[in-house]
C-alpha positions as a LaTeX table, in Angstrom:
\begin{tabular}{lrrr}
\hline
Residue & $x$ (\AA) & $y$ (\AA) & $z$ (\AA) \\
\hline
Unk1 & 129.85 & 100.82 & 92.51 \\
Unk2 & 126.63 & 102.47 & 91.69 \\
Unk3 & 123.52 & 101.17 & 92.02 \\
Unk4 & 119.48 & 101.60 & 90.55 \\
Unk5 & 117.22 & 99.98 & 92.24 \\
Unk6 & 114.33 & 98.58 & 89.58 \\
Unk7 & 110.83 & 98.48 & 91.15 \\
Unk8 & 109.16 & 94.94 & 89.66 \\
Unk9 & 105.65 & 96.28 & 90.79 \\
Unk10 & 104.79 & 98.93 & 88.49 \\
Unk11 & 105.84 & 100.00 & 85.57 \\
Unk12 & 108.89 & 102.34 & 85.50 \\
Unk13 & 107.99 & 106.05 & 85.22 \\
Unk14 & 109.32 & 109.00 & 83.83 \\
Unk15 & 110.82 & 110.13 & 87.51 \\
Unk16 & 112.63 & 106.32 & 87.80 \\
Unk17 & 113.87 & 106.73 & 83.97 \\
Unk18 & 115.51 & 110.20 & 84.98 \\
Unk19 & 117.06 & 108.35 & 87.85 \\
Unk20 & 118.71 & 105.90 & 85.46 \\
Unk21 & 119.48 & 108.25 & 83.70 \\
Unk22 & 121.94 & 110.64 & 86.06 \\
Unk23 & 123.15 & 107.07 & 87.14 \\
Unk24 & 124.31 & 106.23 & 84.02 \\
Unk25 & 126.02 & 109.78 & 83.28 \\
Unk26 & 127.95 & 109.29 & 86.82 \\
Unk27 & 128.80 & 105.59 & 86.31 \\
Unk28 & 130.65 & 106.63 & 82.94 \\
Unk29 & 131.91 & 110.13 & 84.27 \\
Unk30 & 133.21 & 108.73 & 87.42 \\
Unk31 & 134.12 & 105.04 & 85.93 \\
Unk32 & 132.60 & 103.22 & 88.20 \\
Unk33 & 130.17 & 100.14 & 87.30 \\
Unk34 & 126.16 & 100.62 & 87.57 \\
Unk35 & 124.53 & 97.65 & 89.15 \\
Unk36 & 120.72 & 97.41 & 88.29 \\
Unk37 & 119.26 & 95.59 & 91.48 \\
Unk38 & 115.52 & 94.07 & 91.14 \\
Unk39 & 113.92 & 94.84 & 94.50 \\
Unk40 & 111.63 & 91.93 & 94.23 \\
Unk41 & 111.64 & 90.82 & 98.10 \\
Unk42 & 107.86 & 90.93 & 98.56 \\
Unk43 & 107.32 & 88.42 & 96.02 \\
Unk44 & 103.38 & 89.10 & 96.51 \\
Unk45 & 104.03 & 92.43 & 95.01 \\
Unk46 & 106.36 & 91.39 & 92.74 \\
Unk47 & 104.61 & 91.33 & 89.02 \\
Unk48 & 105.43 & 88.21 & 86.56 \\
Unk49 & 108.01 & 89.53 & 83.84 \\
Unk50 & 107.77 & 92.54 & 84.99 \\
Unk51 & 111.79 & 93.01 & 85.62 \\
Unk52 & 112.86 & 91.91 & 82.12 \\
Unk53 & 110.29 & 94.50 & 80.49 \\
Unk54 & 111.89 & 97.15 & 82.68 \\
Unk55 & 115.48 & 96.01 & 81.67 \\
Unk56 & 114.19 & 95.86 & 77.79 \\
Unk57 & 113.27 & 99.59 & 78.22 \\
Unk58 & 116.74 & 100.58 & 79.85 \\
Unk59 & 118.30 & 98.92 & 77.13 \\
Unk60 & 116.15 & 101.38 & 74.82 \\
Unk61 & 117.65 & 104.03 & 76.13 \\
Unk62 & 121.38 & 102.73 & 76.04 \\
Unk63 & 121.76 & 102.52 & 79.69 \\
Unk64 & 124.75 & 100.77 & 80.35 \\
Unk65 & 125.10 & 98.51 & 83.57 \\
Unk66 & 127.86 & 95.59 & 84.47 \\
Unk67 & 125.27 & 93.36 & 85.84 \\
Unk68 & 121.68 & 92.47 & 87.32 \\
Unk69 & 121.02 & 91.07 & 90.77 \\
Unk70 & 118.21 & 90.57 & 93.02 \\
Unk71 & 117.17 & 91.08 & 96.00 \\
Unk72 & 115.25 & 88.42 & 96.91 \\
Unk73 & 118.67 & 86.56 & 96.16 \\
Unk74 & 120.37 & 87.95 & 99.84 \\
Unk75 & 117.05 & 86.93 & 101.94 \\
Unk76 & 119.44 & 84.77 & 103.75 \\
Unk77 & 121.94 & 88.54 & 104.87 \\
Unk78 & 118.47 & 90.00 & 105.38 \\
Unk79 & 117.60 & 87.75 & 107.85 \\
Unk80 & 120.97 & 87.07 & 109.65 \\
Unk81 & 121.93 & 90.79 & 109.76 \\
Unk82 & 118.35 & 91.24 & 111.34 \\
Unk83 & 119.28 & 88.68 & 114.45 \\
Unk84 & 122.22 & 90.51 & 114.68 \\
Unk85 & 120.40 & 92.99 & 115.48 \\
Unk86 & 118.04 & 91.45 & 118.01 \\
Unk87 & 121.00 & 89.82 & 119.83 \\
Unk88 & 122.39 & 93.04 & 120.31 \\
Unk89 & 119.51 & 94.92 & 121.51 \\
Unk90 & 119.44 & 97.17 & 119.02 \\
Unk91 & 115.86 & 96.22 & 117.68 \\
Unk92 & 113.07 & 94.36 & 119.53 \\
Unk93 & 110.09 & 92.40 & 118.73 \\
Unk94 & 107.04 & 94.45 & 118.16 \\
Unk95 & 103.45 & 92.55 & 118.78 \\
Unk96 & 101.36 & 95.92 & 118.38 \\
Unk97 & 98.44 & 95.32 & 116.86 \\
Unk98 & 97.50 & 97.10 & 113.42 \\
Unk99 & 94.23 & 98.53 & 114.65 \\
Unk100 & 96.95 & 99.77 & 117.79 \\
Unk101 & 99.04 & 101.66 & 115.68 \\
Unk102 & 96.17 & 102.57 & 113.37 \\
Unk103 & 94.58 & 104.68 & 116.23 \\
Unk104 & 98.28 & 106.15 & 117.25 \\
Unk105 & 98.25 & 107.33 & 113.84 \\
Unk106 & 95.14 & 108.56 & 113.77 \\
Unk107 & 95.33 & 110.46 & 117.02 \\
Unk108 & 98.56 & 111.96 & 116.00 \\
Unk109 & 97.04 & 113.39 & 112.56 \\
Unk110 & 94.00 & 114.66 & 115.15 \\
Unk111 & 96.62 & 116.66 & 116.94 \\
Unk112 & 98.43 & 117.44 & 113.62 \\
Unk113 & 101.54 & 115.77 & 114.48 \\
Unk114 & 103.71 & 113.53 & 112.28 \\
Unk115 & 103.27 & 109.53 & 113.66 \\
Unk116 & 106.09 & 108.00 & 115.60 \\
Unk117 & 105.60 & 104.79 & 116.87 \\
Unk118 & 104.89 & 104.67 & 120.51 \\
Unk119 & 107.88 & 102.47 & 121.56 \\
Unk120 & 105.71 & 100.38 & 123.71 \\
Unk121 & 107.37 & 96.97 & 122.44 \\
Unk122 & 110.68 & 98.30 & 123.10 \\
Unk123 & 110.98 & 97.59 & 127.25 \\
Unk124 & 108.93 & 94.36 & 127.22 \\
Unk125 & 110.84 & 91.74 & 128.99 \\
Unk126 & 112.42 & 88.56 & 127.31 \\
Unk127 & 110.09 & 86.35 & 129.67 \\
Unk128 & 107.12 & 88.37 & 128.68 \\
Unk129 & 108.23 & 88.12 & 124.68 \\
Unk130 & 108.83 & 84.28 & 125.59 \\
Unk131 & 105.37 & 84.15 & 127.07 \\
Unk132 & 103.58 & 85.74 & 123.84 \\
Unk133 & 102.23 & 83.54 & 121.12 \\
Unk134 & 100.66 & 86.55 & 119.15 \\
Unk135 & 102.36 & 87.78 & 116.10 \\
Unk136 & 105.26 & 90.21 & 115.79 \\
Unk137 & 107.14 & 92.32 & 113.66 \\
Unk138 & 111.00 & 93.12 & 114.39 \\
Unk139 & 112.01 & 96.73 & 114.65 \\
Unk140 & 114.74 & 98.61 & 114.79 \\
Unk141 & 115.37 & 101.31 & 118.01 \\
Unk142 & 114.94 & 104.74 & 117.15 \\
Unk143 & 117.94 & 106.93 & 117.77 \\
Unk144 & 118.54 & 108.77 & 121.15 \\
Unk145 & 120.02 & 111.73 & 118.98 \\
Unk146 & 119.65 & 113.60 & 115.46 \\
Unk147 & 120.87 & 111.65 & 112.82 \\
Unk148 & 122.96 & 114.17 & 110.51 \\
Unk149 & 124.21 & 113.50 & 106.56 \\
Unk150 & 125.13 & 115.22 & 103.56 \\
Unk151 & 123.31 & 115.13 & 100.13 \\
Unk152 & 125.88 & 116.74 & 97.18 \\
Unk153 & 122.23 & 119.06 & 96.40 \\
Unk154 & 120.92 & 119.63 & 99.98 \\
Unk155 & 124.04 & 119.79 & 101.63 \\
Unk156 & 123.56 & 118.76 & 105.67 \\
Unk157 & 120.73 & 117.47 & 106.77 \\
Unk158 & 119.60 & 116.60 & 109.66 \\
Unk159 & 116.93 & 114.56 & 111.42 \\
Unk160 & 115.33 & 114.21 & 114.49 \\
Unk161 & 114.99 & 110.67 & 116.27 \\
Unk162 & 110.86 & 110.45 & 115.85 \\
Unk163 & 111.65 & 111.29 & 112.02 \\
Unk164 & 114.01 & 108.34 & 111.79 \\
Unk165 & 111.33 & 106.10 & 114.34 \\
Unk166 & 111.49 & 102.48 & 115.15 \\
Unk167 & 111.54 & 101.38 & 111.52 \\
Unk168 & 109.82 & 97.79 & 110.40 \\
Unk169 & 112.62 & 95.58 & 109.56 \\
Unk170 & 110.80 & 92.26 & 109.58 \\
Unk171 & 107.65 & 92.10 & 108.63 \\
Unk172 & 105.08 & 89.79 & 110.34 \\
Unk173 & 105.67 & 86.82 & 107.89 \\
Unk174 & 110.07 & 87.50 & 108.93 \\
Unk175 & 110.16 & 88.63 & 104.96 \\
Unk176 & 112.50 & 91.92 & 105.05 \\
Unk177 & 111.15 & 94.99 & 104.55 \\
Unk178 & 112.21 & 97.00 & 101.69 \\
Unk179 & 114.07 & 99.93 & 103.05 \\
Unk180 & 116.05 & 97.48 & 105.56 \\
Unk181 & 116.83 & 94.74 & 102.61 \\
Unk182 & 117.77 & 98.39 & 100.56 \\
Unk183 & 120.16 & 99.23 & 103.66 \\
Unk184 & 121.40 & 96.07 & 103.88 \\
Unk185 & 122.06 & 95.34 & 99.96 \\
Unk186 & 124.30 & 98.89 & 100.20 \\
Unk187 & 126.46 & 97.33 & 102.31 \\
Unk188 & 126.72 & 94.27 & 100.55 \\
Unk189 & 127.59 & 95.45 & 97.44 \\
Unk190 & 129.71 & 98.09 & 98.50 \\
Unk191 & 127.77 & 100.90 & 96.66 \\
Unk192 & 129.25 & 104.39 & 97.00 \\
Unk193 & 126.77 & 107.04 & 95.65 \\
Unk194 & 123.22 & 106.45 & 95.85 \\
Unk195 & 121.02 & 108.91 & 93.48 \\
Unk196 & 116.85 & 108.85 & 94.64 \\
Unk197 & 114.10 & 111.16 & 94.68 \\
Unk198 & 113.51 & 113.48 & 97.24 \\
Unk199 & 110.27 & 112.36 & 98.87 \\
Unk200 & 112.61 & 109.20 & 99.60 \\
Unk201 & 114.70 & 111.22 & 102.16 \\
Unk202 & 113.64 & 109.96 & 105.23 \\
Unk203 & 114.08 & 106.03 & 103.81 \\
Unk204 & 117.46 & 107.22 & 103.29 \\
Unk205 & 118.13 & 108.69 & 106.92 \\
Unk206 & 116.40 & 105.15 & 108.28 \\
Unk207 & 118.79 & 103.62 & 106.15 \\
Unk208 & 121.96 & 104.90 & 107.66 \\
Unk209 & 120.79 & 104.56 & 110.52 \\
Unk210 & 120.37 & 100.82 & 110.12 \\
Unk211 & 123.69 & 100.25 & 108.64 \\
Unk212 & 124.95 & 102.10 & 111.82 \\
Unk213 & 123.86 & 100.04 & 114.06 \\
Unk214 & 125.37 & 97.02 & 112.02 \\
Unk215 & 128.38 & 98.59 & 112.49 \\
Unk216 & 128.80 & 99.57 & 108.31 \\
Unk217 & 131.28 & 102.62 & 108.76 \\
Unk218 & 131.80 & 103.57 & 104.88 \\
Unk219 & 130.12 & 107.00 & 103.98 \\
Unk220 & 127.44 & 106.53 & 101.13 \\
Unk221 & 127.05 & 109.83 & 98.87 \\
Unk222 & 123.70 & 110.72 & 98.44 \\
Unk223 & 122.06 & 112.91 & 95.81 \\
Unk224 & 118.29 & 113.28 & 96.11 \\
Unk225 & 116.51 & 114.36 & 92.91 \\
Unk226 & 113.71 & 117.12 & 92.77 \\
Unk227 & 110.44 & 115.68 & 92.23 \\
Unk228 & 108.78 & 116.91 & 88.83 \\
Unk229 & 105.89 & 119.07 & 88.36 \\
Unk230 & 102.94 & 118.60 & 86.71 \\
Unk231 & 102.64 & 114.95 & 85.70 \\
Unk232 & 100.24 & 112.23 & 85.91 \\
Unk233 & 100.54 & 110.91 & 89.23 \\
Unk234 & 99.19 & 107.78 & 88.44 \\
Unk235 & 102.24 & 108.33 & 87.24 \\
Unk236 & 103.49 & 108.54 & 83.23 \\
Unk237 & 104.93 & 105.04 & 82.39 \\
Unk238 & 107.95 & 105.36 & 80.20 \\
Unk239 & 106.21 & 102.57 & 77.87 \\
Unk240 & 103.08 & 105.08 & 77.17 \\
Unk241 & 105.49 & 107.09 & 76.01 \\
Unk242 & 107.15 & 104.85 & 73.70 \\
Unk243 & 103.94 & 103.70 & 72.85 \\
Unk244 & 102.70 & 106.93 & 71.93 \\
Unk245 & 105.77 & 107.81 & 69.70 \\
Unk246 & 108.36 & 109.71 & 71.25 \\
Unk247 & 111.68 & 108.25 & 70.41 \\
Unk248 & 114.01 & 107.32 & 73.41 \\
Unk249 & 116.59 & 109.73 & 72.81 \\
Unk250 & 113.93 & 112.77 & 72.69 \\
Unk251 & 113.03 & 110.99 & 75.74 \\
Unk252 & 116.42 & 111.30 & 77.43 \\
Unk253 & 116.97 & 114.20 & 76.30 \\
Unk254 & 113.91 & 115.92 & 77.86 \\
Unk255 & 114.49 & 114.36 & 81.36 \\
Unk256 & 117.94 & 115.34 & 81.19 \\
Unk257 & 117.26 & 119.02 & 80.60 \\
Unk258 & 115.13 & 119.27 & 83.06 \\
Unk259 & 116.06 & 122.12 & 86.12 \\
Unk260 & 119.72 & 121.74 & 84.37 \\
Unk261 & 120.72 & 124.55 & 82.37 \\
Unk262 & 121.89 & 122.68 & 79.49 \\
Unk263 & 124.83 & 124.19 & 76.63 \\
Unk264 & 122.09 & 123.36 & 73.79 \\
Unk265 & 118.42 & 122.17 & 73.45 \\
Unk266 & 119.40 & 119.24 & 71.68 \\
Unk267 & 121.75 & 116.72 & 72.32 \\
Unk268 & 122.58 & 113.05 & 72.48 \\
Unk269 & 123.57 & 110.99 & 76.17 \\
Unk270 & 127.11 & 110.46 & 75.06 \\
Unk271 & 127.40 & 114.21 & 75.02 \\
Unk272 & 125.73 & 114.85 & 78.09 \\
Unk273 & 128.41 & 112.47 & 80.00 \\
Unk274 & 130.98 & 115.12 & 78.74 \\
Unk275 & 129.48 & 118.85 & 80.24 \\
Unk276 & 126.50 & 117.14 & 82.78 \\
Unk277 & 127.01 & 118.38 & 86.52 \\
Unk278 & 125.08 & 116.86 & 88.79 \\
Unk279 & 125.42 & 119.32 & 91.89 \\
Unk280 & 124.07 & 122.18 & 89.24 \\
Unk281 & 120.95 & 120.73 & 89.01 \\
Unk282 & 118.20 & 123.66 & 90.65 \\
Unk283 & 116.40 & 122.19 & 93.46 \\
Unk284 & 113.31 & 123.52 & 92.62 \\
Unk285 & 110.83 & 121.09 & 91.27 \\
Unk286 & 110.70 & 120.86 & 87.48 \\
Unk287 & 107.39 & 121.10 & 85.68 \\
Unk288 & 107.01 & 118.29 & 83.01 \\
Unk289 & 105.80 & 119.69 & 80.15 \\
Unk290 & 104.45 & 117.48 & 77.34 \\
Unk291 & 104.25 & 119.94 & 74.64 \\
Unk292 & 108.38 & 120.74 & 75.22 \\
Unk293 & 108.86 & 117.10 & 75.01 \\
Unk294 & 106.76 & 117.45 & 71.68 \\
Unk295 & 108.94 & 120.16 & 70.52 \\
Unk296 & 112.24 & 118.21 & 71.06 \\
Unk297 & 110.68 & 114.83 & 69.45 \\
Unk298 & 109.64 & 116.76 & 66.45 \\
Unk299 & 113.27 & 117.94 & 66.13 \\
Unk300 & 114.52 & 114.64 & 66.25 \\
Unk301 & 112.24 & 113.33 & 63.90 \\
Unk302 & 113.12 & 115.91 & 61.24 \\
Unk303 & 117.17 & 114.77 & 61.71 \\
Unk304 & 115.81 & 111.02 & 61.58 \\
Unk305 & 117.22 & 109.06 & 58.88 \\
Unk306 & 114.73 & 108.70 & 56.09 \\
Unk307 & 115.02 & 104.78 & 56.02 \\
Unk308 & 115.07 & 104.36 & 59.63 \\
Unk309 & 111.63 & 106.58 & 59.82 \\
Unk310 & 110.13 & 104.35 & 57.61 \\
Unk311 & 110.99 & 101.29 & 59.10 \\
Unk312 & 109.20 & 102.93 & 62.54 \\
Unk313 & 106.57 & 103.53 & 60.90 \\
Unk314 & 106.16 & 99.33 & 59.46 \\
Unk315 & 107.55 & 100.08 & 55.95 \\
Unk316 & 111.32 & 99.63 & 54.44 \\
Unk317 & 111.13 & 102.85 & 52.16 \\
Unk318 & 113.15 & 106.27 & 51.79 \\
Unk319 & 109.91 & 107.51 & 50.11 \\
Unk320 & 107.72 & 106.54 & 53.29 \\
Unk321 & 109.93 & 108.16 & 55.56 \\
Unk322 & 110.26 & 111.69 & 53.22 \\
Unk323 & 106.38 & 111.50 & 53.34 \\
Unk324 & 105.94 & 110.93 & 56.84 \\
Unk325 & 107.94 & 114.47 & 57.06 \\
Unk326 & 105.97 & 116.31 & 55.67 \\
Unk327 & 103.65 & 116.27 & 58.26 \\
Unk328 & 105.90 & 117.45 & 60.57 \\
Unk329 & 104.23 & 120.47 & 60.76 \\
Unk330 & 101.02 & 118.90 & 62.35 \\
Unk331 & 102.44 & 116.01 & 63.99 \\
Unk332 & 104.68 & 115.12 & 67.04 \\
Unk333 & 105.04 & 111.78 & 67.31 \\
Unk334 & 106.00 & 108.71 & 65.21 \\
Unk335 & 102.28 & 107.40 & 66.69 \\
Unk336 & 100.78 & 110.72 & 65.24 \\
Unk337 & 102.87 & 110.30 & 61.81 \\
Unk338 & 101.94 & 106.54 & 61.71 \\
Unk339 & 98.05 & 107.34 & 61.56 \\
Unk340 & 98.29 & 110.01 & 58.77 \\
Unk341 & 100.19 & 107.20 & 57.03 \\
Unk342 & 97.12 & 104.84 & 57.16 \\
Unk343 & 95.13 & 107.34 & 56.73 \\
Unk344 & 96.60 & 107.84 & 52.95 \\
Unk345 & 96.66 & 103.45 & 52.94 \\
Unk346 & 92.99 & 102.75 & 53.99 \\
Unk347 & 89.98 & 102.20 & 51.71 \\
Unk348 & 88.20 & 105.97 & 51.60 \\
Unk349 & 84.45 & 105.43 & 51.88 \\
Unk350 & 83.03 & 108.11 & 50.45 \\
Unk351 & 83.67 & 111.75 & 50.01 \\
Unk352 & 80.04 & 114.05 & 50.40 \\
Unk353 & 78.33 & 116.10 & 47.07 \\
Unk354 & 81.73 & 114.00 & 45.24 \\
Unk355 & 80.83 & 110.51 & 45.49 \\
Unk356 & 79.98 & 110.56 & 41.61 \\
Unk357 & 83.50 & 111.97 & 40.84 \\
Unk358 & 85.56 & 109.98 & 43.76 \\
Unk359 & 84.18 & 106.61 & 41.42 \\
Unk360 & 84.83 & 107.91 & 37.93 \\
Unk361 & 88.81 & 109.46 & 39.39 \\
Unk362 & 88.83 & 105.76 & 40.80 \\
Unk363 & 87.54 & 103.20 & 37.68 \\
Unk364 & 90.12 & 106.20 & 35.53 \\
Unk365 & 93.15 & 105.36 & 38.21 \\
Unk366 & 92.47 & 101.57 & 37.88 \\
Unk367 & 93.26 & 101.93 & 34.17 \\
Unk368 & 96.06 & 103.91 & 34.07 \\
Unk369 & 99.45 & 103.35 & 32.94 \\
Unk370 & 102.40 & 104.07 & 35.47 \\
Unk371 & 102.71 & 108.25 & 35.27 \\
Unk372 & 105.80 & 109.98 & 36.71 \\
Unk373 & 104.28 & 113.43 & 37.60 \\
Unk374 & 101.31 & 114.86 & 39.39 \\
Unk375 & 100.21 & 117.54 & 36.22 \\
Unk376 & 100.47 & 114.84 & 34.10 \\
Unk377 & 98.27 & 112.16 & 35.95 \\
Unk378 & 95.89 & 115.27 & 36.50 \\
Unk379 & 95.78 & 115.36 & 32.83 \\
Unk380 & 95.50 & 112.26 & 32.43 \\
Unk381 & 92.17 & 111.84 & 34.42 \\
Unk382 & 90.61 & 115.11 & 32.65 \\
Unk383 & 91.14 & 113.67 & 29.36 \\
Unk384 & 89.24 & 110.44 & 30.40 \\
Unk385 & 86.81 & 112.23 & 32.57 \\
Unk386 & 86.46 & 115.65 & 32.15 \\
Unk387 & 86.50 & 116.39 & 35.39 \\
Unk388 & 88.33 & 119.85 & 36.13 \\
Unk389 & 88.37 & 122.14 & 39.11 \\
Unk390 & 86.74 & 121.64 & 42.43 \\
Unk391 & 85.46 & 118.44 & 41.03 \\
Unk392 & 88.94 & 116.83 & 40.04 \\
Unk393 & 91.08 & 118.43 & 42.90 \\
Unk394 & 89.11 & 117.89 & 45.77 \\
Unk395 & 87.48 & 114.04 & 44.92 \\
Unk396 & 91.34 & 113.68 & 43.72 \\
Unk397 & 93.24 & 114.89 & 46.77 \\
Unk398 & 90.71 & 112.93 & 48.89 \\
Unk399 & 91.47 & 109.39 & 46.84 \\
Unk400 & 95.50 & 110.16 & 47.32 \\
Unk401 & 95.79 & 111.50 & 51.25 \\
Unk402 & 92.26 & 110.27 & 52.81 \\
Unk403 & 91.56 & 114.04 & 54.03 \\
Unk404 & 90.86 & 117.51 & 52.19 \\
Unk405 & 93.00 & 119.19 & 54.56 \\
Unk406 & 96.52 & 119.01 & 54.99 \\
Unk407 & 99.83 & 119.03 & 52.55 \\
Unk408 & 99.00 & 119.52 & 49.01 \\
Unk409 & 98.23 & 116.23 & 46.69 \\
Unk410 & 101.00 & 117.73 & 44.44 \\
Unk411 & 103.37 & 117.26 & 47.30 \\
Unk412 & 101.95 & 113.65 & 48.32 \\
Unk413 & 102.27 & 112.16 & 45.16 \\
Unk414 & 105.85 & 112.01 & 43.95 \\
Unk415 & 106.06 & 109.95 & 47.43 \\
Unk416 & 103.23 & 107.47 & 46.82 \\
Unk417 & 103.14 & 106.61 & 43.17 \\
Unk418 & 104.59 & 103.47 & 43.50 \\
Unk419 & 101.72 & 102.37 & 45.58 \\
Unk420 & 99.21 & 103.80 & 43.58 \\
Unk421 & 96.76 & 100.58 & 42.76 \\
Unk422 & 96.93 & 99.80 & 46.63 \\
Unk423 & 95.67 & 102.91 & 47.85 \\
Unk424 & 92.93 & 103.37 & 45.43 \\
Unk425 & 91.14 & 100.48 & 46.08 \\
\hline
\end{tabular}
């Protein structure tokens, strides 16, 4: 079983998607099931509908999982694992005080040392504990030795005991924390590869080091992902993408290629399960770069069914979707497309030194019989107007498109005819 772990407190970013991603492509290549697991413990976090938007946008992208659970659903393990753990003496009560550990921490950045917690809690006496009516978190001990394991991209690695520390298991309210409910939820679902980022590598040493001391003697794979380059860290949400046109499989495709030297710049997921190598990825951190995801949307949009371009775009016509690209060669994005679109659609206010002519090309238009081709209906309005030159082709194109610059009126209009009467008006 493999596993992605859905954060329902923030939208999911372009790092998560990439995540889901290479989980997917394993699942399939090593036909195993992908769970998706909600992580929605801290239900003060946790954000209202959040989970099912997530889910919606993995769906988008054809990610393909046997089933949903969530955490919040194994409080119950949480909890009895964690006296399990107390019983044993292998984690303690901890009644430190935040402004306590606050000034440890503070004291250790003074001496430019990473924080480890103190271990004061650890050799207070069950009388003493007994005694206390001030409130506690529950720990776990930190290791008396390095705690060693292998990552398919790092290879060994190893980590000392203050690295690892006394992790939170419990927090003050006995709600588990994250990384210990993550630990825990591995076990219980018998996951076998585990694919994060790589600032998440000490979470993942705490976390075999919890499911040591519960005894859990299965060996988890672990691949920890590069972080990428480059990006907004408030962090690019997948749904401003979407939202700002690129199409899923562009998307995909992008995230995919990313540090992976790929057999071709574009290609769909279903091939990438067939030549994708996980342990070739470079470890060297990726740069995002927008204007290659532009290139590799544009491509897709130029192979894009006609029909199903025009349906993106809030119309139902081949025409629509032929006219959309044509402005391929200024435009990126369906978003981009969509506004030269309504651009041709909207009422044109007024055109400067050819308002005169823009009224007498319009009352002309209004009157007009249906005509086929552009020369013609050029014609047409010079033999009721006499307007010719600068002061038919510019008022003209202007009417048709909405601009003076881009793709010829000549080109437009073959695409547009049919809608003639509504954009003139």
């Amino acid at each position: 079983m493999i596993r992605f772990a859905l954060n329902p407190t923030q939208d999911i970013t372009v790092e998560d998607l990439r995540v889901a991603l290479f989980n997917h492509i394993l699942s399939k290549q090593l036909n195993e099931e992908l769970l998706i697991r909600v992580d929605d413990a801290d239900k003060k976090k946790t954000i209202e509908n959040k989970d099912k938007e997530i889910i919606d946008i993995l769906n988008l992208f054809s990610i393909d999982y046997s089933k949903v659970v969530y955490q919040s659903e194994n409080i119950k393990y949480h909890t009895q694992m964690a006296m399990k753990l107390l019983l044993d003496k292998k984690a303690f009560n901890c009644f430190c005080s935040d402004e306590a550990l606050e000034k440890d921490k503070q004291i250790a950045q003074k001496e430019n040392q990473p924080y480890s917690y103190s271990g004061f809690c650890e050799s207070i006496s069950d009388e003493t504990k007994f005694n206390c009516n001030a409130p506690f978190v529950v720990r776990v001990k930190k290791p008396k030795k390095n705690l060693s394991f292998t990552d398919i991209l790092h290879n060994d690695l190893e980590y000392k005991p203050s690295d690892v520390d006394s992790c939170i298991i419990l927090d003050h309210d006995k709600s588990p924390t994250l990384n210990y409910a993550s630990a825990v939820d591995d076990m219980l679902y018998d996951i076998s590869l585990i694919i994060k980022k790589q600032n998440q590598l000490i979470e993942t040493s705490q976390q075999i080091r919890i499911r040591n001391l519960l005894g859990y003697e299965k060996e988890i794979k672990h691949i920890h992902l590069p972080l990428l380059d480059n990006i907004d860290h408030e962090n690019l949400s997948v749904s401003k993408l979407i939202e700002q046109g690129y199409l899923p499989v562009a998307i995909a495709n992008y995230l995919i290629s990313l540090c992976y030297e790929t057999p071709k710049k574009i290609f769909s997921l279903e091939e990438a399960i067939q030549w994708f190598d996980i342990s070739k990825i470079s470890q060297d951190r990726p740069i995002f770069d927008i204007q290659e995801l532009n290139l590799i949307n544009k491509e897709y949009l130029k192979n894009i069914d006609d029909m199903r371009l025009s349906k993106i775009l809030k119309f139902a016509d081949n025409d629509i979707g032929t006219l959309a690209k044509i402005y391929l060669d200024e435009c990126s994005t369906t978003k981009e497309l969509k506004e030269k679109i309504d651009t041709i659609f909207k009422k044109k206010e007024r055109l400067d030194s050819f308002e005169k002519e823009c009224l007498m090309i319009k009352e002309c238009l209004k009157d007009a019989p249906f005509i086929d081709i552009f020369d013609d209906l050029q014609k047409y309005i010079t033999s009721k107007t006499n307007l010719t030159d600068e002061k038919l082709d510019k008022p003209l194109k202007f009417i048709l498109t909405g601009s003076l610059t881009g793709p010829d009126a000549s080109q437009i209009y073959p695409l547009i005819k049919n809608y003639l009467g509504e954009i003139i008006q």
